[in-house]
C-alpha angles and dihedrals in degrees: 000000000000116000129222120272094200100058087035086071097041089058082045093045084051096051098035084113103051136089127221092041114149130180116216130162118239141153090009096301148056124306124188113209125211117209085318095321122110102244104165138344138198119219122157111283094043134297152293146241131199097206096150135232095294101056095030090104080046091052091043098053084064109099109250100020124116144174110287109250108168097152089027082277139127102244099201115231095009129103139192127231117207117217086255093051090044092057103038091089092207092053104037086051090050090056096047094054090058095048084051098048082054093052091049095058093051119094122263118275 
């Protein structure tokens, strides 16, 4: 599966500031890395967000915003963005404050 480009430059746009930011490619798509720990990610129907177990009701009260099922299952502490969601910048910020709240309370790699 191809990711999307445009939403690919958006989630670079909104970490241009930060350090420890690594790209890998993962699941088909785009993953951004966060001083070794997965954040967000692009793929081609929207985006993700790792915003672990306690702010997943948080993630999910977002409009647009769903349970992460690549494989059609629940993929725990992990949320997807629909196009609509990812463009929307509020929304998208808000997300990402979440995914990196849950980057911030693992331990150091």
């Amino acid at each position: 599966m191809a990711y999307d480009e445009g939403l690919a430059e958006m989630i670079r746009a909104d970490l241009a500031d930060h350090e420890g930011i690594v790209e890998k490619r993962m699941f088909g798509g785009l993953c951004f890395m966060l001083n070794g720990h997965m954040l967000c990610g692009v793929h081609k129907d929207g985006g993700m967000f790792r915003v672990g177990k306690p702010r997943e009701v948080a993630a999910l009260a977002i409009k647009g915003v769903s349970e992460m099922a690549f494989t059609g299952r629940k993929m725990g502490g992990l949320v997807d963005a629909s196009d609509d969601a990812m463009a929307d910048d509020d929304r998208r910020e808000h997300l990402m404050t979440l995914a990196k709240e849950n980057v911030r309370s693992l331990p150091p790699r």
